[in-house]
N, CA, C and O atoms as a Tinker XYZ file with bonds, in Angstrom:
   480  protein
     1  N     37.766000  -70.987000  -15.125000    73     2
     2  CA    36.675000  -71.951000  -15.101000    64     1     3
     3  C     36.357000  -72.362000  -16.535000    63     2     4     5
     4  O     36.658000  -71.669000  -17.506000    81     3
     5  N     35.743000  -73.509000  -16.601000    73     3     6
     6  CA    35.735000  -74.269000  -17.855000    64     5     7
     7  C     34.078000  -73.336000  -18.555000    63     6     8     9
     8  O     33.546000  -72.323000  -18.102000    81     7
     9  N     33.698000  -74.121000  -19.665000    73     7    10
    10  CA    32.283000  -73.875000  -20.174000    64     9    11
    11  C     31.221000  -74.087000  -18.836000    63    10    12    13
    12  O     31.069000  -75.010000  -18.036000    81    11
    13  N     30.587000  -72.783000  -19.011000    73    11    14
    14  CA    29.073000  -72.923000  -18.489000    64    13    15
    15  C     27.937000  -73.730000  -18.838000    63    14    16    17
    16  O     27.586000  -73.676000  -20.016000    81    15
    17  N     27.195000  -74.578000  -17.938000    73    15    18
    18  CA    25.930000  -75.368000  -17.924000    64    17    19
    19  C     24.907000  -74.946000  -17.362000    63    18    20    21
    20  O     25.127000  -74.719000  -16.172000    81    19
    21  N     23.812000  -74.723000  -17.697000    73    19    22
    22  CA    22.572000  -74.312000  -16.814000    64    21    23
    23  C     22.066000  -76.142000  -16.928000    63    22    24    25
    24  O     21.880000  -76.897000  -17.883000    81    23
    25  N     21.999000  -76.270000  -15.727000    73    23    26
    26  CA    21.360000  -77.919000  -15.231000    64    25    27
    27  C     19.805000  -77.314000  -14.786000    63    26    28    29
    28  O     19.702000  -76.326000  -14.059000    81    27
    29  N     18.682000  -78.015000  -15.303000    73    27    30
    30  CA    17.605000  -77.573000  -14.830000    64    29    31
    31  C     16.731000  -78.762000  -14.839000    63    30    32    33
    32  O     16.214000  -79.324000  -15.805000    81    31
    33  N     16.633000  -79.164000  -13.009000    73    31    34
    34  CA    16.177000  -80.369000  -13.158000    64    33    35
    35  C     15.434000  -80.180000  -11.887000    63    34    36    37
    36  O     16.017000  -79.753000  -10.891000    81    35
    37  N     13.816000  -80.565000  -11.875000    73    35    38
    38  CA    13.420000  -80.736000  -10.709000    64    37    39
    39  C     13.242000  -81.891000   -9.947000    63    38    40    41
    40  O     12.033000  -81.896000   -9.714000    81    39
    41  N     13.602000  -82.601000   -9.567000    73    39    42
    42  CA    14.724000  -83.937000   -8.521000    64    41    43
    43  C     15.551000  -82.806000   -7.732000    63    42    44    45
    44  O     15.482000  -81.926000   -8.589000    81    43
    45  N     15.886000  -82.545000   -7.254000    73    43    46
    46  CA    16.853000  -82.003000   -6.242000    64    45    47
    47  C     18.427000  -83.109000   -6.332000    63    46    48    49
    48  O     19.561000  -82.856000   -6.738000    81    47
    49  N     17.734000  -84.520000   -5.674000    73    47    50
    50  CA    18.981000  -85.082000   -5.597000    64    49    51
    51  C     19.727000  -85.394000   -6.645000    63    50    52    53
    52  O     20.957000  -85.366000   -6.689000    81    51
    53  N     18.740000  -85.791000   -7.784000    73    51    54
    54  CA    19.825000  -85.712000   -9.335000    64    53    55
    55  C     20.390000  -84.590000   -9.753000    63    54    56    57
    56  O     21.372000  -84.628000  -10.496000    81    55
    57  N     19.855000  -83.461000   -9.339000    73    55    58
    58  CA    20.213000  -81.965000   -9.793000    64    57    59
    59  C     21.648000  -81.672000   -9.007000    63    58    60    61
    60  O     22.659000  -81.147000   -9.474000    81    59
    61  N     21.425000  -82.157000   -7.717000    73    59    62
    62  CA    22.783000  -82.398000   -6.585000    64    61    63
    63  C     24.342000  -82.885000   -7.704000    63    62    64    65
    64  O     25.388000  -82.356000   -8.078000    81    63
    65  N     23.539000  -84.344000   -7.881000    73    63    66
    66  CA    24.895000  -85.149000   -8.201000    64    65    67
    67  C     24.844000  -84.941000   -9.926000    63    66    68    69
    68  O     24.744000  -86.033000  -10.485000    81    67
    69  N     24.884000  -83.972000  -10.712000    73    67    70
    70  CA    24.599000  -83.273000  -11.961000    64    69    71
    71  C     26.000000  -82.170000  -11.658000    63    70    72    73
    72  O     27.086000  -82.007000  -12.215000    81    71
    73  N     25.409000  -81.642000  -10.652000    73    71    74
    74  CA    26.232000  -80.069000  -10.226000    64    73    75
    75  C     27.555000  -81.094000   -9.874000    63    74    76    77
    76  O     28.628000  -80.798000  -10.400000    81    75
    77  N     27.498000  -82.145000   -9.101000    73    75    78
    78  CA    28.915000  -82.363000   -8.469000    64    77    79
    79  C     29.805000  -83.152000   -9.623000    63    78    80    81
    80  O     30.994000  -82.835000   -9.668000    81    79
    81  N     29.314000  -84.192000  -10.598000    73    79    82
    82  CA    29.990000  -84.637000  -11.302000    64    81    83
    83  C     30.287000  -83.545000  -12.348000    63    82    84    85
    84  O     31.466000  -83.443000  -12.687000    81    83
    85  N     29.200000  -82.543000  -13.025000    73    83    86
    86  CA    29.666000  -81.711000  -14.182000    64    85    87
    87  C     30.938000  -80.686000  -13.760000    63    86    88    89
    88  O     31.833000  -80.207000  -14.456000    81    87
    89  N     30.633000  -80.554000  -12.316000    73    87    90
    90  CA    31.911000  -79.346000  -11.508000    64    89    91
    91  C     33.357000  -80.200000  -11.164000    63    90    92    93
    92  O     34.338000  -79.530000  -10.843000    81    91
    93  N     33.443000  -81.362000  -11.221000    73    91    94
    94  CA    34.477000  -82.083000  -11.039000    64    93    95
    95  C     34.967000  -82.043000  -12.430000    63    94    96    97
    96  O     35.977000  -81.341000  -12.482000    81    95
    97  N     34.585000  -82.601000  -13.744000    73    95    98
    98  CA    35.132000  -82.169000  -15.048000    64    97    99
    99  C     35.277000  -80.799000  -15.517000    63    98   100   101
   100  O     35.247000  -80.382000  -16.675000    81    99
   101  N     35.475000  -80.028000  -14.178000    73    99   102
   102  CA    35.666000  -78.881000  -15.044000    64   101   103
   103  C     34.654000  -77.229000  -15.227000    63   102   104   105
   104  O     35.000000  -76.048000  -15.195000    81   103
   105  N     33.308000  -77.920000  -15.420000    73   103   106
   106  CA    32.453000  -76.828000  -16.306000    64   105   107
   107  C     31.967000  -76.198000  -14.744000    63   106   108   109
   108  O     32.297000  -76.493000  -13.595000    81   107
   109  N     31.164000  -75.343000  -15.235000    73   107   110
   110  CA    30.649000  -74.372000  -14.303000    64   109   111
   111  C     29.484000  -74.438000  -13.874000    63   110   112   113
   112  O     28.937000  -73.532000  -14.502000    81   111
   113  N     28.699000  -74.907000  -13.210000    73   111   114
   114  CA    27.692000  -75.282000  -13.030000    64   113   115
   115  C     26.417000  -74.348000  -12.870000    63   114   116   117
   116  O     26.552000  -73.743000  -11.806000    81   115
   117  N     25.573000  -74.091000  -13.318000    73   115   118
   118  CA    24.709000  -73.152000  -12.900000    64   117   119
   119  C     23.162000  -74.055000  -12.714000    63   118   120   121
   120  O     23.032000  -74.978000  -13.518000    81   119
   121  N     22.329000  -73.899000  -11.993000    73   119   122
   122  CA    21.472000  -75.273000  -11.579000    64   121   123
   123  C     20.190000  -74.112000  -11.578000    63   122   124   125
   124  O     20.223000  -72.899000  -11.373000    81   123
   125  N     19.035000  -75.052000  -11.905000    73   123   126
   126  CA    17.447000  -74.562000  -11.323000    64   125   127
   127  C     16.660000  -75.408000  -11.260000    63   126   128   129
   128  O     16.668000  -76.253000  -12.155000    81   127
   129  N     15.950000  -75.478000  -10.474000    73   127   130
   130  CA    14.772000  -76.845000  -10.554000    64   129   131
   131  C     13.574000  -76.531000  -11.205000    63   130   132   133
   132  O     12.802000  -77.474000  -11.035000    81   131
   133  N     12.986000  -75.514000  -11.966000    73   131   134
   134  CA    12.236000  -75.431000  -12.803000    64   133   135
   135  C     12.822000  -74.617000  -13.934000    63   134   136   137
   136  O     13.913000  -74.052000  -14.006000    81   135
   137  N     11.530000  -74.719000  -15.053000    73   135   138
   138  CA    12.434000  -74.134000  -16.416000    64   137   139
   139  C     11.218000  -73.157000  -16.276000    63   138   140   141
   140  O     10.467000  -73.472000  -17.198000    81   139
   141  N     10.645000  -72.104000  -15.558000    73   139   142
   142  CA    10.123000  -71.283000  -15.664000    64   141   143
   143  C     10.945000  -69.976000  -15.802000    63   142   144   145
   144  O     11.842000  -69.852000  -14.968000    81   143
   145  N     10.778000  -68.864000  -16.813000    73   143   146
   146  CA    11.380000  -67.564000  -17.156000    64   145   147
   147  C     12.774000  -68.196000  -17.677000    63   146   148   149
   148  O     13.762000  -67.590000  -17.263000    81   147
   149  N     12.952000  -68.974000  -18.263000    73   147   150
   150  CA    14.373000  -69.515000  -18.760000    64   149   151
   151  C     14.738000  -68.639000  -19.629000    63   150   152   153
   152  O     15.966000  -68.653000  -19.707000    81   151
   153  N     14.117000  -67.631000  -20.551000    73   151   154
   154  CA    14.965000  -66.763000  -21.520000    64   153   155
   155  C     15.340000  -65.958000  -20.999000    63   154   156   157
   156  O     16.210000  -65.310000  -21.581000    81   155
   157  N     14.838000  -65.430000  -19.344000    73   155   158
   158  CA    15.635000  -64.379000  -18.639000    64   157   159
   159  C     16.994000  -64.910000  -17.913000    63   158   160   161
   160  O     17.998000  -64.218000  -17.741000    81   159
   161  N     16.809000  -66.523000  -17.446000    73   159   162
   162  CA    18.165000  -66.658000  -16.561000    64   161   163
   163  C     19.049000  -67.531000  -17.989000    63   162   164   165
   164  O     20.136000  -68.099000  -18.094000    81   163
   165  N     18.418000  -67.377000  -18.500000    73   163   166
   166  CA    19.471000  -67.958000  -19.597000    64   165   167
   167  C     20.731000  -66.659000  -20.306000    63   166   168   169
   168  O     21.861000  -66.875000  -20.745000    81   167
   169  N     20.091000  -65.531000  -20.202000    73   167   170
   170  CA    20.297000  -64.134000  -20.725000    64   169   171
   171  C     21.326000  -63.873000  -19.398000    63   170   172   173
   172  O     22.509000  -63.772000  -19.720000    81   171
   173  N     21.134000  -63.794000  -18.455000    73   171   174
   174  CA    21.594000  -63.400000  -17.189000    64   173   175
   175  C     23.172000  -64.379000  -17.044000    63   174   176   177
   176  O     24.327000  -63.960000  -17.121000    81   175
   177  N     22.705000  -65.703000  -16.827000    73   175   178
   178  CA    23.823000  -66.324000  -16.394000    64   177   179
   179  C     24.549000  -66.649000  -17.663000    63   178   180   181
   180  O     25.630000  -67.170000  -17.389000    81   179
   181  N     24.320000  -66.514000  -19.147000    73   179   182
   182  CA    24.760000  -66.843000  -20.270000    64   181   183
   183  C     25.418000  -67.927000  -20.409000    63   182   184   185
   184  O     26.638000  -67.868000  -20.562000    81   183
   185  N     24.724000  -69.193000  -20.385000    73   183   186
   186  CA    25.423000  -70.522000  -20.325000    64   185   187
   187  C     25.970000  -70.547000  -21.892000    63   186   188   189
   188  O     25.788000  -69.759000  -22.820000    81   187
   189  N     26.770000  -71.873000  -21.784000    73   187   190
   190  CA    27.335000  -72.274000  -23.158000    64   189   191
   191  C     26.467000  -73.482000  -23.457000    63   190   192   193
   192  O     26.293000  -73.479000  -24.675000    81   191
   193  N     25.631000  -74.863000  -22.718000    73   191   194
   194  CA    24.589000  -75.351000  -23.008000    64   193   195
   195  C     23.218000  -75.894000  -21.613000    63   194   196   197
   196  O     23.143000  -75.909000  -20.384000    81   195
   197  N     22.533000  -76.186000  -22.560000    73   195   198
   198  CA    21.790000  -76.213000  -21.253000    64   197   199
   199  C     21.448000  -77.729000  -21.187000    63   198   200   201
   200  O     21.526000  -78.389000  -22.223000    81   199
   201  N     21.097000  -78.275000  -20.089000    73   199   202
   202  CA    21.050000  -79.861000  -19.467000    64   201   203
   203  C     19.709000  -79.690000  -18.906000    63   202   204   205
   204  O     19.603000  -78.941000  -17.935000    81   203
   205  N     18.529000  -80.350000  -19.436000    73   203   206
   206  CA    17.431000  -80.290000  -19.066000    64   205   207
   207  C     16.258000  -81.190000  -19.125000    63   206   208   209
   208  O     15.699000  -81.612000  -20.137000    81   207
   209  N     15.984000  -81.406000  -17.946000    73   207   210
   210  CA    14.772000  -82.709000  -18.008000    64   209   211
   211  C     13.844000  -82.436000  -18.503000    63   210   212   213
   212  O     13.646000  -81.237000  -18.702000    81   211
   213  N     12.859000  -83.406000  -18.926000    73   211   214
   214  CA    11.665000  -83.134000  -19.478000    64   213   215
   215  C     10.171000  -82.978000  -18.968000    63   214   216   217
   216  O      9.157000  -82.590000  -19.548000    81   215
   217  N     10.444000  -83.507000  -17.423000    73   215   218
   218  CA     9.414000  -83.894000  -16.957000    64   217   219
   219  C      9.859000  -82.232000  -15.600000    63   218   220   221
   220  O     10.774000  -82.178000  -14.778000    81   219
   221  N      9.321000  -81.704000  -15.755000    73   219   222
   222  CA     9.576000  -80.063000  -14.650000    64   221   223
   223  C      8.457000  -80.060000  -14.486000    63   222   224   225
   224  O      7.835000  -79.453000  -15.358000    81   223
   225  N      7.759000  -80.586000  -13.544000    73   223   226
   226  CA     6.570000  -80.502000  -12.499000    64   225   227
   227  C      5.052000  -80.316000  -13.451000    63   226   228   229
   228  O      4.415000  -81.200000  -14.023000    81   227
   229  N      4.791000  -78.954000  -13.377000    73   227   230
   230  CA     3.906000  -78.894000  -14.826000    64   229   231
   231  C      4.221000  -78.305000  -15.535000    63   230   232   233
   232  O      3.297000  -77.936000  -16.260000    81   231
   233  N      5.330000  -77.866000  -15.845000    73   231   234
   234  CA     6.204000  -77.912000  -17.584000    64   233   235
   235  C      6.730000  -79.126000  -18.257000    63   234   236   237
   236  O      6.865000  -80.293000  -17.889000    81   235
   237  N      7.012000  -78.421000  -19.474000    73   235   238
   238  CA     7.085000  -79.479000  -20.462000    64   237   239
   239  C      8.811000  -79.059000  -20.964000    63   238   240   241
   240  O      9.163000  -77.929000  -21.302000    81   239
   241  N      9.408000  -79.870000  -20.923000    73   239   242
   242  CA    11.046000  -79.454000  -21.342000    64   241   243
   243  C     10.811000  -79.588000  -22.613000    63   242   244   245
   244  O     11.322000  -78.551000  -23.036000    81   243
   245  N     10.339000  -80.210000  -23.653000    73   243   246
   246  CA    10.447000  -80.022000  -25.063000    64   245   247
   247  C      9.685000  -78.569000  -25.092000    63   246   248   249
   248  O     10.079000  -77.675000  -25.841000    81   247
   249  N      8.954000  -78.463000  -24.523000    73   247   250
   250  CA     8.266000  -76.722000  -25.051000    64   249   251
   251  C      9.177000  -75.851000  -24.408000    63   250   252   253
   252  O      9.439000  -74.810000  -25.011000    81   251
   253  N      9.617000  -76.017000  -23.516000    73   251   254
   254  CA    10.941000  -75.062000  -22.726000    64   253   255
   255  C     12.039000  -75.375000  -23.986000    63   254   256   257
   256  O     12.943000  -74.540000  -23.939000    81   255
   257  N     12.134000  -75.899000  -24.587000    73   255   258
   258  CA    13.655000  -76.405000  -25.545000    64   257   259
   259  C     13.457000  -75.587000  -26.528000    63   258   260   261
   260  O     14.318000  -74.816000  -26.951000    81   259
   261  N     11.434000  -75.767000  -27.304000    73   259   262
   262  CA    11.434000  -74.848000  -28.408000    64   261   263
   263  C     11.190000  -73.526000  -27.944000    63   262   264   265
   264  O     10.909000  -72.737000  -28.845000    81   263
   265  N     11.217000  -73.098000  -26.878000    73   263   266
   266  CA    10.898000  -71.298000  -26.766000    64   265   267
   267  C     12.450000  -71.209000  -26.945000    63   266   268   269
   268  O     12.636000  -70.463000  -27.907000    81   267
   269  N     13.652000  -71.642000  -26.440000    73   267   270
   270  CA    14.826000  -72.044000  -25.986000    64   269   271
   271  C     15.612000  -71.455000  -27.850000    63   270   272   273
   272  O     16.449000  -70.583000  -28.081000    81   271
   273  N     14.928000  -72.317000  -28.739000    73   271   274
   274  CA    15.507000  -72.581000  -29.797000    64   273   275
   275  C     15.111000  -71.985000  -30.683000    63   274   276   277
   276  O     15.744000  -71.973000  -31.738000    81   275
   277  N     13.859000  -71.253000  -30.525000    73   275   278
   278  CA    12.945000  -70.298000  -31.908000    64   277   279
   279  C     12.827000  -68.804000  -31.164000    63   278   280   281
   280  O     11.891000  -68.025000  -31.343000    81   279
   281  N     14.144000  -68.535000  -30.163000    73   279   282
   282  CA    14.302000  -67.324000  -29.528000    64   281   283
   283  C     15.820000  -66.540000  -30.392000    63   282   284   285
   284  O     16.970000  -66.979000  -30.397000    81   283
   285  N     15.455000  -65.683000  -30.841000    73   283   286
   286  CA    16.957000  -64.920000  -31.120000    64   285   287
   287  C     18.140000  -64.862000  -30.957000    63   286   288   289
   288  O     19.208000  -64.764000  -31.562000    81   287
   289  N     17.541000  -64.976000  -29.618000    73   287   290
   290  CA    18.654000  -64.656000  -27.972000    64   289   291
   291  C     19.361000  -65.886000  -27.863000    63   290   292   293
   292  O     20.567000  -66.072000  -27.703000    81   291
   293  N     18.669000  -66.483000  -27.944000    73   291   294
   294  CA    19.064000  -67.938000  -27.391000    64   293   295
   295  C     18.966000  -69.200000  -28.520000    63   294   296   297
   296  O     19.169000  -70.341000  -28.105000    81   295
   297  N     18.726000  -69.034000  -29.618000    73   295   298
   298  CA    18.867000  -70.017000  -30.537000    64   297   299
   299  C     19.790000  -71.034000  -30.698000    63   298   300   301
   300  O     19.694000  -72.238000  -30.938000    81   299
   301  N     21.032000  -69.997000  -30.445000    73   299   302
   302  CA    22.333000  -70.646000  -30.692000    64   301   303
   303  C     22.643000  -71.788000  -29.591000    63   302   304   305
   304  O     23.343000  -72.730000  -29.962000    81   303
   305  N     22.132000  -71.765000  -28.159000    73   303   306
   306  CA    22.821000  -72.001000  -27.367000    64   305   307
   307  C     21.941000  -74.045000  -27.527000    63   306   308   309
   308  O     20.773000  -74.404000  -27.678000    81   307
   309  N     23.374000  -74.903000  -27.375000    73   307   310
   310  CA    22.963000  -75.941000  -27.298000    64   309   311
   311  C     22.047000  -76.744000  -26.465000    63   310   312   313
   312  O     22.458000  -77.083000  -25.355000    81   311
   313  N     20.859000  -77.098000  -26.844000    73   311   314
   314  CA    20.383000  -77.759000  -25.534000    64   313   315
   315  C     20.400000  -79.387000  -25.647000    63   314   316   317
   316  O     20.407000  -79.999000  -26.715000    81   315
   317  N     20.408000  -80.162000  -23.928000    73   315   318
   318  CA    20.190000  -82.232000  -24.262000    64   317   319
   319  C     18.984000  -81.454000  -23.224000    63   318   320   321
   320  O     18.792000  -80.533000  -22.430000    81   319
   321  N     18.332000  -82.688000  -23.970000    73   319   322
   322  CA    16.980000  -83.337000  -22.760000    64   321   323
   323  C     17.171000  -84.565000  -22.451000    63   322   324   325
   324  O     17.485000  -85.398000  -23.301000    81   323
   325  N     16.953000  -84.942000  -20.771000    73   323   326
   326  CA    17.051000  -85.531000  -20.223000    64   325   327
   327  C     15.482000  -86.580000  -19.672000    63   326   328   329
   328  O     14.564000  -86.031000  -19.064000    81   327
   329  N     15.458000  -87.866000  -19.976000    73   327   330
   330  CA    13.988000  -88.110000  -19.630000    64   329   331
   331  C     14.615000  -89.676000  -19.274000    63   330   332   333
   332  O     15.477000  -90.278000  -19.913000    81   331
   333  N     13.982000  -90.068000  -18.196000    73   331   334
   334  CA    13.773000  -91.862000  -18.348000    64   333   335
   335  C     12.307000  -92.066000  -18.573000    63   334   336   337
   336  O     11.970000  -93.037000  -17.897000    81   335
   337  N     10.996000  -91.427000  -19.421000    73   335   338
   338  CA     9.747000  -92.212000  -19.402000    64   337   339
   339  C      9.811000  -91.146000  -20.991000    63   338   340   341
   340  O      8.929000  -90.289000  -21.046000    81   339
   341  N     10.676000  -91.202000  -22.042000    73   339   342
   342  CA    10.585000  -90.712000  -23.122000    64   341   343
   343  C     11.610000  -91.484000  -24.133000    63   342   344   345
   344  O     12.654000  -91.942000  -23.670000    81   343
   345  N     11.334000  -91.607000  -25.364000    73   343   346
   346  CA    12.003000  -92.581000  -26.504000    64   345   347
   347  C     12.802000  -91.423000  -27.103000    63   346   348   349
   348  O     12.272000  -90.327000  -26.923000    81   347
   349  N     14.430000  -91.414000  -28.048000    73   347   350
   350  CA    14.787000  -90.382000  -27.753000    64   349   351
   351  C     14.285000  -89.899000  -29.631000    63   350   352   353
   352  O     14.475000  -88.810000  -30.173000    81   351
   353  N     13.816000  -90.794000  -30.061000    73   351   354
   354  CA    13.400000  -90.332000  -31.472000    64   353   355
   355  C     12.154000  -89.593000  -31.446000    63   354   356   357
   356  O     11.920000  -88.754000  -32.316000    81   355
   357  N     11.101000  -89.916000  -30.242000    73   355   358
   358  CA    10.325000  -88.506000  -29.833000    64   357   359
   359  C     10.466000  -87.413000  -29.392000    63   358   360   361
   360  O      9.732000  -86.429000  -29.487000    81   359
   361  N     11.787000  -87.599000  -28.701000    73   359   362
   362  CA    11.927000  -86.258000  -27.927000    64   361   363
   363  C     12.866000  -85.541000  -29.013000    63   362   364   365
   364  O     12.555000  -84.388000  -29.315000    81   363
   365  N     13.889000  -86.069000  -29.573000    73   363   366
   366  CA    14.381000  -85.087000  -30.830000    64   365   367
   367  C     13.454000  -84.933000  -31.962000    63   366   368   369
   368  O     13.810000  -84.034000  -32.724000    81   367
   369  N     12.426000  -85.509000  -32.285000    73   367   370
   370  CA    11.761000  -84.855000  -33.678000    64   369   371
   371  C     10.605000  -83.495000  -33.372000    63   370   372   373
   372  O     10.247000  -82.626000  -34.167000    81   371
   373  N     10.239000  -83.675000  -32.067000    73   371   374
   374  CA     9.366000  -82.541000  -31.850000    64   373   375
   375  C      9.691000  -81.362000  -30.689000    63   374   376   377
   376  O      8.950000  -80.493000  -30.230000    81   375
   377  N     10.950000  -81.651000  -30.432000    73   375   378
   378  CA    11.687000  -80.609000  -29.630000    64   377   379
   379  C     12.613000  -79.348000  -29.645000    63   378   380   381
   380  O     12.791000  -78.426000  -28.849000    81   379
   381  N     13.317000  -79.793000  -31.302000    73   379   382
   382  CA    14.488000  -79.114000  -31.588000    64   381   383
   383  C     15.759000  -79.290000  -30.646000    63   382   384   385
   384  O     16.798000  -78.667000  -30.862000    81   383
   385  N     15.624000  -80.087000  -29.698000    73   383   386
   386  CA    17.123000  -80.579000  -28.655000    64   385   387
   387  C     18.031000  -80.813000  -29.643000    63   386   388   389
   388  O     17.705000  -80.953000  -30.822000    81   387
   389  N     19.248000  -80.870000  -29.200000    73   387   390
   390  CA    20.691000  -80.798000  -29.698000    64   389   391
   391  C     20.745000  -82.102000  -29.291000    63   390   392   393
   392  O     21.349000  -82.747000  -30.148000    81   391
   393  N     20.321000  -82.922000  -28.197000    73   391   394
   394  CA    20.808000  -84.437000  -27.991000    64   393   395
   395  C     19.589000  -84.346000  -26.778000    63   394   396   397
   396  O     18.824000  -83.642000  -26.119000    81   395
   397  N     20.079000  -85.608000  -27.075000    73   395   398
   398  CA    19.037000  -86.247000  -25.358000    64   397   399
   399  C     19.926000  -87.600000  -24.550000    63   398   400   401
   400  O     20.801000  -88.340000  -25.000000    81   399
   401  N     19.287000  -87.542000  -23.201000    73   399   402
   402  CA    19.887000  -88.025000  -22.516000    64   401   403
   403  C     19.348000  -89.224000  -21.705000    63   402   404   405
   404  O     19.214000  -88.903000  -20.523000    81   403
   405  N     19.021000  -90.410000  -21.941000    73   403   406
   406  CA    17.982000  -91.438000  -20.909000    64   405   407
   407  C     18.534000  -91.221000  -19.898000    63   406   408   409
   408  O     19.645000  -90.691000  -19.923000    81   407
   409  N     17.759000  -91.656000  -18.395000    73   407   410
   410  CA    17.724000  -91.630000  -17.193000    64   409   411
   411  C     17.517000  -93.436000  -16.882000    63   410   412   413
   412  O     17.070000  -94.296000  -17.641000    81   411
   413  N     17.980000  -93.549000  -15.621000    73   411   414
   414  CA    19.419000  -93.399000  -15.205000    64   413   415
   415  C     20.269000  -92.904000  -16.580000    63   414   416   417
   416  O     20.218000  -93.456000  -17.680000    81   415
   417  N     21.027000  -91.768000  -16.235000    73   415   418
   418  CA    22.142000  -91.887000  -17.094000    64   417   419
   419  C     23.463000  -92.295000  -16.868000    63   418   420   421
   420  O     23.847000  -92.028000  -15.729000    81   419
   421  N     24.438000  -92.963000  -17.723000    73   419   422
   422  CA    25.468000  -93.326000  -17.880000    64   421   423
   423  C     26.192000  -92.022000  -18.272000    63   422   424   425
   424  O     26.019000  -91.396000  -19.318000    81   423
   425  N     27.278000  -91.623000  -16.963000    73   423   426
   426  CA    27.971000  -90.468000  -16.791000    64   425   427
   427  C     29.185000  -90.478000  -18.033000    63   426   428   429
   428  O     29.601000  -89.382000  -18.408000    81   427
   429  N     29.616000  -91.452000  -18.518000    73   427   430
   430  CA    30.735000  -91.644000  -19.438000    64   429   431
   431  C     30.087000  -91.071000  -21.042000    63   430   432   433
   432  O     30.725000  -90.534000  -21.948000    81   431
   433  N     29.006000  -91.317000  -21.005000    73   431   434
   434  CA    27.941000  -90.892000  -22.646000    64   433   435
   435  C     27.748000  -89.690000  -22.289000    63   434   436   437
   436  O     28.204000  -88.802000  -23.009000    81   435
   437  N     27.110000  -89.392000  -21.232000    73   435   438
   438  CA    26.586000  -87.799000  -20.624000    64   437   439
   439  C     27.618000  -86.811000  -21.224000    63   438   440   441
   440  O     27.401000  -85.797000  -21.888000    81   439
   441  N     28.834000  -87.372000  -20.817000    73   439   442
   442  CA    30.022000  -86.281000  -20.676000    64   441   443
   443  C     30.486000  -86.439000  -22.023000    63   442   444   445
   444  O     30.686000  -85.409000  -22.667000    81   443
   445  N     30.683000  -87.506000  -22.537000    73   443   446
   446  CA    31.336000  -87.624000  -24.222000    64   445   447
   447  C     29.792000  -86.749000  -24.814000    63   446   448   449
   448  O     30.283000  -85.873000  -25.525000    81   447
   449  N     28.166000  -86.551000  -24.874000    73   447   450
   450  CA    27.868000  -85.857000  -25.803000    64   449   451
   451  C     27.604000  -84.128000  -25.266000    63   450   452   453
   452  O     27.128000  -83.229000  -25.958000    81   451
   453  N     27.983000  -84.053000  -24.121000    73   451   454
   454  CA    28.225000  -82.197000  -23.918000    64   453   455
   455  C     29.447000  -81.959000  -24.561000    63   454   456   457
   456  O     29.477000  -81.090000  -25.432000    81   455
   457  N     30.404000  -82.554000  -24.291000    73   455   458
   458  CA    31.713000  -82.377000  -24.975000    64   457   459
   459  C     32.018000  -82.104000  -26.171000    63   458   460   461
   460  O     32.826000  -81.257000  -26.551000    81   459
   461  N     30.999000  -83.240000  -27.175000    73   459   462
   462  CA    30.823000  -83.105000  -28.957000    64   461   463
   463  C     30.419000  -82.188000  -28.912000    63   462   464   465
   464  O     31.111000  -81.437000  -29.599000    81   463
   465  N     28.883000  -81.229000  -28.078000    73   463   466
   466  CA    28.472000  -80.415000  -28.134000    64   465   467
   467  C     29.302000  -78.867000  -28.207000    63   466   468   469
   468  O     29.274000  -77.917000  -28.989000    81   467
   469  N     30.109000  -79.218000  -26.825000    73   467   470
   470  CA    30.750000  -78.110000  -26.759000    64   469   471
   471  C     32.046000  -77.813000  -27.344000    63   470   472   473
   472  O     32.441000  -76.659000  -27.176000    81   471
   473  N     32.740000  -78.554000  -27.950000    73   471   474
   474  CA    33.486000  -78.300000  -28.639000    64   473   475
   475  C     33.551000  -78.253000  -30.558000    63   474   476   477
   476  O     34.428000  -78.221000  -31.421000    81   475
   477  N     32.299000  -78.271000  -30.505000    73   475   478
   478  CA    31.911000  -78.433000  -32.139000    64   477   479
   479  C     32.269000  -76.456000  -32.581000    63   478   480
   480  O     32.117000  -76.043000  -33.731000    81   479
């Protein structure tokens, strides 16, 4: 199996077609619809990056990104945020994300910046 993804998106049906296009190129899909206790299933399932919306019910994915990124454990591991009601020069200056992703997304960009990601 290719690189691991933790997809953490609460939509169900985008989280659906996330798991089916990222598992068709390959990677391994690991999915949750909230980013609650993420330094434990992040530890557990040990992804290689994580794919994560911003808008998780009443969480905040940029504050899930910086526990994500100012953790020991988990510093290293790349994260995109995913938003269609966010600009992406806000969401990278106060998040620490590795990339971001607008919604609708265009699957051809999606996949070219996990890729830079994961093969850097």
């Amino acid at each position: 199996m290719g690189k691991r993804i933790l997809a953490v998106e609460n939509d169900a049906d985008i989280l659906e077609i996330l798991d089916i296009l990222l598992t068709s190129e390959g990677y391994e899909v690991i999915t949750s619809t909230t980013g609650q206790d993420i330094i434990p299933i992040i530890q557990i399932c040990k992804p290689d990056l994580v794919l994560m919306d911003i808008r998780l019910g009443f969480l905040d994915g940029r504050e899930i990104c910086r526990t994500i990124k100012t953790n020991e454990t988990t510093k290293h591991i790349p994260v995109f945020l995913m938003s269609a009601h966010a600009r992406e020069e806000d969401v990278m200056a106060d998040s620490f994300a590795d990339g971001f992703i607008p919604k609708p997304f265009d699957f051809d960009k999606l996949r070219n910046g996990l890729e830079s990601q994961l093969s850097a």
